[in-house]
N, C-alpha and C positions, 0 to 999 in steps of 0.2 A: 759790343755785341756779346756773343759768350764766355768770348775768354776775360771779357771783363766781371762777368758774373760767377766765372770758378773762380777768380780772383778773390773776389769782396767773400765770396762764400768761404773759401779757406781763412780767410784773413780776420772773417766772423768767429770760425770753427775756434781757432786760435787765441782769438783775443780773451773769447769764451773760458776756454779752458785752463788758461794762464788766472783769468779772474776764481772760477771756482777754485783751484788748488789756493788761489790765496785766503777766500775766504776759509776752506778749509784748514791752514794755517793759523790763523787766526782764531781759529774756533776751539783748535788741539791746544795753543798757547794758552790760552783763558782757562779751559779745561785743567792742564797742567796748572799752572799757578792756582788755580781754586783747590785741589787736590791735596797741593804741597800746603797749604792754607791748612785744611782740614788736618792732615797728619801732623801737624807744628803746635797746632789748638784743640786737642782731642777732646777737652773740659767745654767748649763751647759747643761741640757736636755730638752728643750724648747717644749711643746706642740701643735702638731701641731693643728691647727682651721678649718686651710679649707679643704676639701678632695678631695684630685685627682682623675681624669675617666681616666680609664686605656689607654685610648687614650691619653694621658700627660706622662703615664710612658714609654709607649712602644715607639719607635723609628720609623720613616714614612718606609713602606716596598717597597722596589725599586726593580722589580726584573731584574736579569742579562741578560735574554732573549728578 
């Protein structure tokens, strides 16, 4: 009956929540180690100086009509 259904629903809530904190885990470790990556190989990640206007990035709009 219902207290089967607060059951499975806490135990959803739960199961839920323990998964996302992991992926979130997992997401912060990657992060970190790619980080510690960059700071150790600063010659491979070269800073950029000058800043582009978004008219540089985007592509000229041609339309079909």
């Amino acid at each position: 009956g219902v207290h089967r259904q607060i059951l499975l629903a806490t135990l959803g809530c739960f199961v839920g929540y323990q998964l996302v904190k992991r992926a979130e885990y997992m997401h912060a470790k990657v992060d970190r180690e790619l980080f510690e990556y960059i700071k150790h190989h600063p010659v491979d990640f070269p800073a950029s100086t000058e800043k582009k206007r978004i008219g540089q990035l985007l592509e000229d709009f041609h339309p079909i009509r």
